[in-house]
C-alpha positions as a printed Julia matrix, in Angstrom:
416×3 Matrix{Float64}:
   0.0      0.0     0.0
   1.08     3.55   -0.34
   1.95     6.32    2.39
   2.96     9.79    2.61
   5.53    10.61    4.63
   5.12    14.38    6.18
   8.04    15.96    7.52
   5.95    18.76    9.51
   8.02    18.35   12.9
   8.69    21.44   14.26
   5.59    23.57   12.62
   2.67    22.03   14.53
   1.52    25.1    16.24
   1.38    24.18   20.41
  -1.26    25.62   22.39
  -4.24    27.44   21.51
  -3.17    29.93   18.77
  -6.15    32.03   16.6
  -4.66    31.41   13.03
  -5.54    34.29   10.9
  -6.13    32.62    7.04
  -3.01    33.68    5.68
  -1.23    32.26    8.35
  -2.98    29.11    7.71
  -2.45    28.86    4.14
   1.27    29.21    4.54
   0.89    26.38    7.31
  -0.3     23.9     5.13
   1.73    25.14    2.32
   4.53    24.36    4.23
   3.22    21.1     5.16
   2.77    20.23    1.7
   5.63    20.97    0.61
   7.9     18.51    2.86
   6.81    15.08    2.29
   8.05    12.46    0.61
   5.83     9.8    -1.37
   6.43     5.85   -1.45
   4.07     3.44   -2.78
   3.75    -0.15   -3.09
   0.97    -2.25   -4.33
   0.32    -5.15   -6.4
  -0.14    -4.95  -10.3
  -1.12    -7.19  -13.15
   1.62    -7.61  -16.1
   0.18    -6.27  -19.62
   3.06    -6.28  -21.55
   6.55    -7.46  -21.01
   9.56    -5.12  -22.87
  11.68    -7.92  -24.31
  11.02    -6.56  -27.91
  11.91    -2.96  -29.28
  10.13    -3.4   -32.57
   6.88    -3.53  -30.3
   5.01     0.03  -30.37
   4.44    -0.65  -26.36
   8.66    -0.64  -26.11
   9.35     2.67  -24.01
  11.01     5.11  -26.36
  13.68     7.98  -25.74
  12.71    11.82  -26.16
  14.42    10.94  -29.85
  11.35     8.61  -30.74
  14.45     5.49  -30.2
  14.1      2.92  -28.02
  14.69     2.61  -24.27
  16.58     0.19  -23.5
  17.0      1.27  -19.38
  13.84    -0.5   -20.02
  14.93    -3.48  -21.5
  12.86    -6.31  -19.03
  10.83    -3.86  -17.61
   6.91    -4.33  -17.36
   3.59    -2.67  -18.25
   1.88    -3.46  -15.83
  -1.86    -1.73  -13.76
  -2.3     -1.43  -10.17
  -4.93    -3.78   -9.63
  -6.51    -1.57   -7.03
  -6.05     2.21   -7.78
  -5.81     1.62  -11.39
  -8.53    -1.01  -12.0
  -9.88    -0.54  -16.02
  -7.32     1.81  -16.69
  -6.68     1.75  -20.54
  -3.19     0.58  -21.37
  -2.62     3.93  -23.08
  -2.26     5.62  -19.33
  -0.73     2.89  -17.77
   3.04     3.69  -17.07
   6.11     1.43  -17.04
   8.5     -0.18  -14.7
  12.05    -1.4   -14.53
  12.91    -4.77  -13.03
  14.2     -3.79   -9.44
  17.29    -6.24   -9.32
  19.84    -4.97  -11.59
  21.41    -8.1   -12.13
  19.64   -11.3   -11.5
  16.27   -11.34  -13.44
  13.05   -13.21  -13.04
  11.16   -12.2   -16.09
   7.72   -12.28  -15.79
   4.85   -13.33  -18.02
   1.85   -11.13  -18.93
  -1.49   -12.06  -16.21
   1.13   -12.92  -13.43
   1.13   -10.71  -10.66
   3.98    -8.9    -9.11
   4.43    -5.92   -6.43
   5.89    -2.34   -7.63
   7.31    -0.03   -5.62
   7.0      3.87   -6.6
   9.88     6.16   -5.05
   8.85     8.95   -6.12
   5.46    11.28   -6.95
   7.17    11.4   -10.47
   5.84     8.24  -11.91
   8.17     8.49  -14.99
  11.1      6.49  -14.5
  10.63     5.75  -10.23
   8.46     2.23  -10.71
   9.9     -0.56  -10.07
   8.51    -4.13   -9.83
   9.43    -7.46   -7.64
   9.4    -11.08   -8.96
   5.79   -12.26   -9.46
   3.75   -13.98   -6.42
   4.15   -17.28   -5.96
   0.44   -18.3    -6.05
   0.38   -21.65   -6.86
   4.25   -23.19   -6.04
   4.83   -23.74  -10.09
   8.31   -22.69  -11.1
   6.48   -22.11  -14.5
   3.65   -19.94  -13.87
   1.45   -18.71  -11.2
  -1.45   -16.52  -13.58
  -4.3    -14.78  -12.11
  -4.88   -13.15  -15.48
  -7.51    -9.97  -16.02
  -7.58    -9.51  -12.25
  -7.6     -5.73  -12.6
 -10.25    -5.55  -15.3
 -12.78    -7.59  -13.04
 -16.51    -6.25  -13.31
 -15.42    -3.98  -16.27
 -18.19    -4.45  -19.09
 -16.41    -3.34  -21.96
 -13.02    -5.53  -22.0
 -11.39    -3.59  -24.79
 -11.78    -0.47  -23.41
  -9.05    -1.37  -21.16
  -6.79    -1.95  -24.02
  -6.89     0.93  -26.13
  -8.06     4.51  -25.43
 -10.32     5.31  -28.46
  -9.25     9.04  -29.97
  -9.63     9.66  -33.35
  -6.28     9.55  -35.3
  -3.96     8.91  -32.14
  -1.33     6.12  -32.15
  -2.08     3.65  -29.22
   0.13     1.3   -27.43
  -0.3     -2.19  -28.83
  -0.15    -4.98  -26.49
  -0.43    -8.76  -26.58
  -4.07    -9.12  -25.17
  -6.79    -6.59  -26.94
  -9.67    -8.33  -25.37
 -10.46    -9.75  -28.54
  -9.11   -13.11  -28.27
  -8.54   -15.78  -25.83
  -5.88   -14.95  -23.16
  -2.26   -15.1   -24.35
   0.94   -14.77  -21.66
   3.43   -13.81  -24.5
   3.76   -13.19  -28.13
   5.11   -16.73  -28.19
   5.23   -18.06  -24.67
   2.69   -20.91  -24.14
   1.38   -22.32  -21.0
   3.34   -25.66  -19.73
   3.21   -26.69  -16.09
   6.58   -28.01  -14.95
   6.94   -29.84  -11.22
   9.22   -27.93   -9.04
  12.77   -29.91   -7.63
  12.61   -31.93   -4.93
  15.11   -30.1    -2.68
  17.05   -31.06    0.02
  17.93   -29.73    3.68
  20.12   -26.49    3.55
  19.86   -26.43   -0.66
  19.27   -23.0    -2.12
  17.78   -23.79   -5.29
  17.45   -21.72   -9.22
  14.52   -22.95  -10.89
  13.34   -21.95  -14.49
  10.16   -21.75  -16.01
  10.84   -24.37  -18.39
  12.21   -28.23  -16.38
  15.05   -26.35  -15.84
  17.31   -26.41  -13.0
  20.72   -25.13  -10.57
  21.01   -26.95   -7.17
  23.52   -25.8    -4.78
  23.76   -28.43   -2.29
  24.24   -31.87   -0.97
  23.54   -35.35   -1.6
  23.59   -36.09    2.43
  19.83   -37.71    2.25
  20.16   -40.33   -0.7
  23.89   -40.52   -0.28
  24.38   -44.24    0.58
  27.73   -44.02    2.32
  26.25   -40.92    4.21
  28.73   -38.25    2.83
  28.31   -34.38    3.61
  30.12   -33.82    0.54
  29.02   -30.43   -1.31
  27.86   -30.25   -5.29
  26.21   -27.99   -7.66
  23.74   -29.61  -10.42
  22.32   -27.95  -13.11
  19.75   -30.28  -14.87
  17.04   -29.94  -17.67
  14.01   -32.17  -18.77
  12.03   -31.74  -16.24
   9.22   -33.31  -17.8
   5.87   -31.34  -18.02
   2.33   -32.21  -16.37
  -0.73   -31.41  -17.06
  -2.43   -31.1   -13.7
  -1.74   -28.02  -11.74
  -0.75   -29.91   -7.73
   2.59   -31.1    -8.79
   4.37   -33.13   -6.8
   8.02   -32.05   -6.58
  10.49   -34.61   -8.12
  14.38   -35.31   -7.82
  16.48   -34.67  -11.39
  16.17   -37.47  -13.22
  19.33   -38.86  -15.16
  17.48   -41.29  -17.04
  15.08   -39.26  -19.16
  15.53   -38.48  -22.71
  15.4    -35.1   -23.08
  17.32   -35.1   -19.87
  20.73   -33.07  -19.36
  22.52   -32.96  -16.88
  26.07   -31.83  -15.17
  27.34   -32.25  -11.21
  29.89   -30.7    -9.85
  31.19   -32.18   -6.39
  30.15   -35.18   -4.76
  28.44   -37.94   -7.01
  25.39   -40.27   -6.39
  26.53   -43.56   -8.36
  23.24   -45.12   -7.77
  21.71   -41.86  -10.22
  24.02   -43.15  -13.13
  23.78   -44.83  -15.76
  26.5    -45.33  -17.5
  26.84   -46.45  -21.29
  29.45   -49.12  -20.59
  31.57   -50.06  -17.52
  34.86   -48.9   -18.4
  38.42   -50.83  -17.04
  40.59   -48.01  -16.08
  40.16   -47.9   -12.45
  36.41   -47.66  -12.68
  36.44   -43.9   -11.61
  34.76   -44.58   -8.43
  38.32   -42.99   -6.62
  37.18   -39.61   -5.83
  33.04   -39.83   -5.6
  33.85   -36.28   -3.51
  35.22   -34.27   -6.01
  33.61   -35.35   -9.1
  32.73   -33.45  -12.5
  30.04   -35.64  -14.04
  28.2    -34.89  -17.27
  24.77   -36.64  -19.05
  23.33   -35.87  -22.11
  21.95   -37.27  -25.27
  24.84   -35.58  -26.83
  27.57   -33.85  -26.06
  29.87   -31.22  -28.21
  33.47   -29.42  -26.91
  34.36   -26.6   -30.14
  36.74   -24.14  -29.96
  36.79   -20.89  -32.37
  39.47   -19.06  -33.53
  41.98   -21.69  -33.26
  41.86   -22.38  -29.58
  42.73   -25.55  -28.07
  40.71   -28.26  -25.99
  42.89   -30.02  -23.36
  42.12   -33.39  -21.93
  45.43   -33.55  -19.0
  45.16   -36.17  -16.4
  47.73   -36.95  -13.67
  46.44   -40.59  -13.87
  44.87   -42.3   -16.79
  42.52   -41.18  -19.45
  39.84   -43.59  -20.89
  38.08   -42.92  -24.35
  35.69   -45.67  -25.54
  32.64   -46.4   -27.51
  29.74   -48.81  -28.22
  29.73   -47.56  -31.42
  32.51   -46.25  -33.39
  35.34   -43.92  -31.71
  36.57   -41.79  -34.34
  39.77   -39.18  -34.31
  39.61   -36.87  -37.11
  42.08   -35.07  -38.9
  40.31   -32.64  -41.83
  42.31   -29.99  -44.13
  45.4    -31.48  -43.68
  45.59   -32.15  -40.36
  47.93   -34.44  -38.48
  47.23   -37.16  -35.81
  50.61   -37.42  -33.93
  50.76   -40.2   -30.92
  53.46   -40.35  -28.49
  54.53   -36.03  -29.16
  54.23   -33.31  -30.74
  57.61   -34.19  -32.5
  56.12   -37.48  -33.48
  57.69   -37.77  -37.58
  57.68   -41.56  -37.79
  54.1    -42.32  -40.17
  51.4    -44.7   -39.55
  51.48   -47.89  -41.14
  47.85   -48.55  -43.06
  47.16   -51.96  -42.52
  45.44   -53.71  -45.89
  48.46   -51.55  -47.83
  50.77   -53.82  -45.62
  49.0    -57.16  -45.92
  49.09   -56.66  -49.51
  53.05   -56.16  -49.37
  53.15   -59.25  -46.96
  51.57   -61.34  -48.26
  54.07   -61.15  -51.87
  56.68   -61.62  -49.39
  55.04   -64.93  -48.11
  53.64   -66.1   -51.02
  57.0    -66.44  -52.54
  58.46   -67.58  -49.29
  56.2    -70.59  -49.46
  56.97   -71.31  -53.04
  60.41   -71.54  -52.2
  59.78   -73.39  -49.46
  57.77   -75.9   -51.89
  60.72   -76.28  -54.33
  62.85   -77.37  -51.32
  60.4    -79.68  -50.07
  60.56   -81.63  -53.25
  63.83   -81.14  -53.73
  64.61   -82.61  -50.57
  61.88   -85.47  -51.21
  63.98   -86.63  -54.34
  66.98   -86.79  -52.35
  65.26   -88.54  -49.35
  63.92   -91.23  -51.74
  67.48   -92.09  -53.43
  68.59   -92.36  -49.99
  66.1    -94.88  -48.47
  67.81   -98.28  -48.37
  67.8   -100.32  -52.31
  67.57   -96.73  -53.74
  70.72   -95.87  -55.55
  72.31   -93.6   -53.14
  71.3    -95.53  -49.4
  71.79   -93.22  -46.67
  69.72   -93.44  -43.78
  70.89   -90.26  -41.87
  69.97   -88.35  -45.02
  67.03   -89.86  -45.2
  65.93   -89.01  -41.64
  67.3    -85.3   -42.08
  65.31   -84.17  -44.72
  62.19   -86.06  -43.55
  62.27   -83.54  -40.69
  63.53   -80.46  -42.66
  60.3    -80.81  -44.9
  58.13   -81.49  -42.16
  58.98   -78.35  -40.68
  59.06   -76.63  -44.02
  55.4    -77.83  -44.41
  54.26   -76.46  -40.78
  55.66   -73.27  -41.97
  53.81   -73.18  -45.22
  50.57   -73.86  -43.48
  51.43   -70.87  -41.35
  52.06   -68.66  -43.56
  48.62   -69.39  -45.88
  46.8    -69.22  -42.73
  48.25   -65.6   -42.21
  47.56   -64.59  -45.86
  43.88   -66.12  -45.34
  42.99   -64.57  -41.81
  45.48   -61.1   -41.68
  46.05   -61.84  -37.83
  47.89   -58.73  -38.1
  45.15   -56.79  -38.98
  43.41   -55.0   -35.64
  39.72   -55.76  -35.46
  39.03   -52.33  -33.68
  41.66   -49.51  -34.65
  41.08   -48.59  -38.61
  43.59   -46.04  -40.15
  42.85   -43.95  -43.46
């Protein structure tokens, strides 16, 4: 509510004084003169300044826009200015400089008026919390109730006079915003001590603790900022924990971790990275991008080990030219590219077993002059190159097997 603060110490006259009437008119002259005027009472939002193309933007004395404005509200009392048309309503600035709570148009908020100079000394508060909804909390047309004509609250009719032109004319069914629609989001399920952000759209910043669902009872600290909140359509929401598993879920903690909220894609092997579950930077999303501009770098430096993997394909690329280097930056030595190789190798062992062919019946001739009754008896010799060609045949084998089945050839890593 508003008051009027008189500073008329010192001038109330004491006793019984006869007051001629000039002497009264400079008494309340004076009177009237030293006061100052606050007010504060609640409004309705018309129009929200978030657009400077709109005609109901606050201009400059230049006919430019206002950006001081920029967030501000048109908003009417919904008391002293009940039915006002929008054409005489006056606007405010948010009051918090730096953390804003935007509002939407039928929510309700409080402004405070510093000054009898309405230009430029209203400012408004976040809107009421009505119904505990993050997303809205409308009690729309509230200070047009029991006014007959609706659109004479919109626009003050004057013949050839340029009117303010906001997003409800009292034509049409009720919007909020030029593009804002309705959606009823469930608030987060807090926990003791948390001091909690909440947006009007599933999303979330939670600066606390895990202490309550913690199952090794931890006091650790964390901040988690989460989206996908998933909508309802009845109005008593029940409030509800961030939820890793949904779709259109994202989410990132910093600080201590809740393993039983993950779900990972895969288990990896390197140490499991359950070693510090109190200082823990933990990320979930459908899908997740790191891009630098203007040639900066991304870093990825670990003073233990550093896991990459993949269900599906884990791919390093190099475009315009690039280079992969492993081991340095200094790293000259090239890549080998695998099928390239096997083609190279496999000349190499194809011949290898041809040679080893021509010795096998080389050695076969001379084995069979040397069994006993052949012309050249030797039984030594005979034994010798029994063995050589068995050997000699092992290795053949090998070596087709290789040429058939590349062993050499990794089943995972695939060069270009």
């Amino acid at each position: 509510m508003g008051y009027t603060d008189r500073k008329d110490a010192g001038i109330n006259p004491k006793g019984r004084l006869i007051l001629t009437a000039g002497h009264l008119k400079d008494y309340l002259k004076q009177i009237e003169s030293e006061h100052k005027f606050y007010e504060l009472e609640m409004a309705e939002v018309v129009e929200v300044h978030l657009d400077e193309t709109k005609s109901s933007f606050p201009k400059r004395a230049n006919g430019k826009p206002n950006y001081a404005y920029y967030g501000g509200i048109l908003a009417r009392y919904i008391v002293s200015e009940k039915g006002k048309p929008v054409d005489y309503l006056t606007d405010c600035k948010p009051l918090n400089p730096n953390i804003m709570t935007y509002p939407i148009v039928g929510e309700l908020v409080y402004i405070a008026q510093i000054s009898e100079d309405t230009k430029g000394s209203k400012f408004y508060f976040s809107p009421f919390n009505f119904y505990g909804s993050p997303s809205h909390n409308l009690k729309p047309n509230l200070s047009i109730i029991d006014v007959e004509d609706k659109r004479d609250v919109y626009v003050q009719f004057v013949e050839d006079e340029k009117h303010k032109e906001v997003v409800n004319t009292g034509e049409e069914k009720f919007k909020t915003g030029y593009y804002h629609e309705v959606k009823n989001y469930p608030r987060l399920m807090a926990e003791e001590g948390d001091v909690v952000v909440e947006g009007r759209f599933g999303n979330t910043i939670r600066l606390g603790s895990d202490r309550e669902t913690n199952a090794e009872g931890l006091d650790g600290s964390k901040i988690t900022l989460h989206t996908g909140q998933r909508k309802r359509f009845d109005f008593n929401l029940k409030p509800r924990k961030e939820n890793f598993t949904n779709e259109e879920s994202s989410t990132i903690v910093i600080g201590t971790m809740t393993k039983q909220n993950i779900s990972m894609a895969f288990t990896p092997q390197v140490d499991n990275f359950v070693k510090f579950p109190m200082s823990e930077i933990f990320i979930n999303s459908n899908q997740i991008v790191l891009n630098t501009k203007r040639a900066g770098n991304i870093g990825l430096i670990s003073s233990g080990n550093i896991s990459i993997g993949a269900l599906g394909e884990t791919v390093i690329e190099s475009p315009e030219n690039g280079a992969i280097k492993l081991g340095g930056v200094d790293a000259t030595e090239p890549g080998v590219l695998g099928k390239e190789l096997k083609k190279v190798l496999d000349i190499l062992l194809k011949a290898e077993i041809q040679k080893n062919t021509a010795t096998i019946g080389k050695n076969e001739i001379e084995r069979v002059a040397s069994l006993p009754g052949g012309p050249m008896p030797n039984p030594q010799k005979v034994l010798s190159k029994t063995k050589e060609n068995i050997k000699l045949q092992e290795l053949n084998t090998k070596m087709t097997q290789m040429i058939t089945a590349g062993p050499y050839l990794s089943k995972i890593v695939k060069t270009k």
